[in-house]
C-alpha positions in Angstrom: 70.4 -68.0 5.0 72.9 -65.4 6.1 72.8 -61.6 4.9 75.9 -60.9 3.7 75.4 -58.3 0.8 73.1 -55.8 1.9 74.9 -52.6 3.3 72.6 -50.3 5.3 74.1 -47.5 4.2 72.1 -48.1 0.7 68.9 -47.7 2.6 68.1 -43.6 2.5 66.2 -41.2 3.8 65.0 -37.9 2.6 64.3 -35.7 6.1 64.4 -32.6 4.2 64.3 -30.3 1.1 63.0 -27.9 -1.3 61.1 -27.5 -4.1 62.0 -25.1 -7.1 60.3 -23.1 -9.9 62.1 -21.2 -13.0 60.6 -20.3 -16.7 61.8 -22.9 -18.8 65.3 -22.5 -20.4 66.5 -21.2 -17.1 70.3 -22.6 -16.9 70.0 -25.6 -14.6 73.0 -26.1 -11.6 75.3 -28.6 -13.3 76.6 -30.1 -10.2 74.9 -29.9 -6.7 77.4 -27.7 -5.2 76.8 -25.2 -8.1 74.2 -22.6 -6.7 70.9 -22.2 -8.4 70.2 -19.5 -10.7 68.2 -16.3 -9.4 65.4 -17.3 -11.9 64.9 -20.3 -9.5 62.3 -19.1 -6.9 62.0 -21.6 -3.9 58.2 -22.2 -3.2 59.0 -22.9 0.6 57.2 -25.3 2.9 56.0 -29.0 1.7 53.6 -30.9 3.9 54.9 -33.8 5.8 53.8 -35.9 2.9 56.8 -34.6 0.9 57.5 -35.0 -2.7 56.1 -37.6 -4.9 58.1 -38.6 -8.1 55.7 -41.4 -10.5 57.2 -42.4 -13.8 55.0 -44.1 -15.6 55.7 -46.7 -19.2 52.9 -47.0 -22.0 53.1 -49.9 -24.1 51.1 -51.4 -26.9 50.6 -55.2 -26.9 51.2 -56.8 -30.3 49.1 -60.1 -30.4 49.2 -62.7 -33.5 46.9 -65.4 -34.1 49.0 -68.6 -32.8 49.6 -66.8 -29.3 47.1 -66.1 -26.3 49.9 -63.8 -24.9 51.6 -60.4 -26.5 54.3 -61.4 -28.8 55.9 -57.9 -28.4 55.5 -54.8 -26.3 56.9 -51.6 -27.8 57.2 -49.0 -25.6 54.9 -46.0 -26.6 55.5 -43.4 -24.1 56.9 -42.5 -20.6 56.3 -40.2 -18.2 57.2 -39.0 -15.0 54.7 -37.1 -12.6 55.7 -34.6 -9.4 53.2 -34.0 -7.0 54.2 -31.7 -4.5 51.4 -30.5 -1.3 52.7 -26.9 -1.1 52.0 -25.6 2.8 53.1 -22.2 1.9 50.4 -19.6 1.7 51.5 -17.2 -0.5 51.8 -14.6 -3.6 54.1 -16.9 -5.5 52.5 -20.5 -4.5 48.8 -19.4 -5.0 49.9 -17.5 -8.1 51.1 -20.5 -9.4 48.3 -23.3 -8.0 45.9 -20.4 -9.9 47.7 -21.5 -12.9 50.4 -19.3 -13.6 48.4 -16.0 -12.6 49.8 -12.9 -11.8 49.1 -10.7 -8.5 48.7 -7.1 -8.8 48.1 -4.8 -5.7 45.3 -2.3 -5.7 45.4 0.0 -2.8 46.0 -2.1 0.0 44.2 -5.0 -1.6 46.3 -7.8 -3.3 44.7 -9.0 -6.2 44.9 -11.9 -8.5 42.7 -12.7 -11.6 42.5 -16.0 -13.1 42.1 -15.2 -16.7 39.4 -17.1 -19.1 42.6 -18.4 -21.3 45.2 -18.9 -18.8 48.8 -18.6 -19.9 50.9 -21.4 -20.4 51.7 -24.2 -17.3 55.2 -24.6 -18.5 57.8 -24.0 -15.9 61.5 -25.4 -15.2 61.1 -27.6 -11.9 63.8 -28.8 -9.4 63.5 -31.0 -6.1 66.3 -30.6 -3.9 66.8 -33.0 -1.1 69.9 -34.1 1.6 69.2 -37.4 3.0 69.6 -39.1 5.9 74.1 -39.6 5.2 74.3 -36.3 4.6 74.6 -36.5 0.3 72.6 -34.1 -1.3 70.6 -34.7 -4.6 69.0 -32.7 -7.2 66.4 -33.9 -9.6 65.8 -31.6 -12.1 63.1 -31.3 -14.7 63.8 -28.8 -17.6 60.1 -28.6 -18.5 57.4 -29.7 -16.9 53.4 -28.2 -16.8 51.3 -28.6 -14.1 48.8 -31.1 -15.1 46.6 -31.3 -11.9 46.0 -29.3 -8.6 44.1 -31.0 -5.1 40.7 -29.7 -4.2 41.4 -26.2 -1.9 40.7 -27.5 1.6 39.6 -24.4 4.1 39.0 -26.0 7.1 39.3 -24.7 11.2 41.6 -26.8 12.2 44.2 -27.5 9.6 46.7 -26.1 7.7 45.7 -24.9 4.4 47.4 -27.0 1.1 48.1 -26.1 -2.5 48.6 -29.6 -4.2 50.1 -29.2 -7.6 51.3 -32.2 -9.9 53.5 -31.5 -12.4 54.1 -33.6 -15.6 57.8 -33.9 -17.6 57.9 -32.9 -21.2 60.9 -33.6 -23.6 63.5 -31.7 -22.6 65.5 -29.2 -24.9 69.1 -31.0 -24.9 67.7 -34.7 -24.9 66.3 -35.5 -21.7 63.3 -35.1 -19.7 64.8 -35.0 -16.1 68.2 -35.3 -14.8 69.3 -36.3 -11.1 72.3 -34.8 -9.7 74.2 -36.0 -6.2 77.3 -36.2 -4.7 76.4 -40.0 -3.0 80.2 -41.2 -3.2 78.3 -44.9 -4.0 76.8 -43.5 -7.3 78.9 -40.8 -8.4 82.2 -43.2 -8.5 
């Protein structure tokens, strides 16, 4: 059997990117050449690992007498998930894997409290990537709360990792997440 429609150019990469944080409501970059906000605060390096993007379906089986399988499957929920391993090691990451704390700075002492009733994990979340063809993409999240963070690893001989996972919630202007890219294949 001969190959005849695959084009390799339809296989991508993602070498590189970065991963972006904003309160929610923050006006979102309507194209990818359109810069971010200010309000958009990179969080710097990811691990090697990169960025993990897991939607996810609920359904509800509907079973009648006369069948052993579902006769419908309504779709109950979605979801999509971001997990991102954070290998910056700073005010702004660590204030946000200590869920939204804030740092103060007593004497020469930096200082961050993780209150008993934390704030709300809501935040505006962007992940920014040009791939291997040199097209750059945006997906972009206009809420989103961090739902889980990885154990705190200190260890001799390895860098230190915040792992955060984000979660999507409905968006204000009908959507939960929107991906932007100037791929000439999918924005003809």
């Amino acid at each position: 059997m001969a190959i005849t429609n695959y084009d390799p150019a339809e296989v991508r990469l993602a070498p590189d990117g970065r991963v972006l944080v904003a309160p929610v409501g923050t006006a979102e970059p309507v194209s990818v050449a359109a810069t971010f906000d200010p309000a958009w605060a990179e969080l710097g390096w990811v691990t090697e690992d990169g960025v993990t993007v897991t939607p996810s379906v609920d359904t509800n089986d509907v079973n009648m007498w006369q069948s052993i399988t579902p006769v419908k499957r309504p779709l109950t929920g979605m979801g999509l998930e971001v997990s991102v391993p954070l290998g910056s090691f700073n005010r702004s990451t660590l204030g946000l894997y200590f869920l939204n704390s804030e740092w103060t700075t007593v004497g020469s002492n930096g200082r961050l409290e993780m209150p008993n009733a934390p704030v709300s994990q809501e935040v505006a979340l962007a992940v920014e990537w040009e791939d291997d063809e040199g097209d750059l993409n945006r997906l972009i999240f206009p809420r989103a709360t961090m739902t889980d963070r990885d154990a705190l690893n200190l260890v001799r001989a390895d860098a230190i990792t915040l792992g955060l996972t984000f979660s999507t919630l409905a968006g204000p202007d009908g959507y939960s997440a929107v991906l932007l890219t100037n791929n000439p294949e999918l924005a003809s």
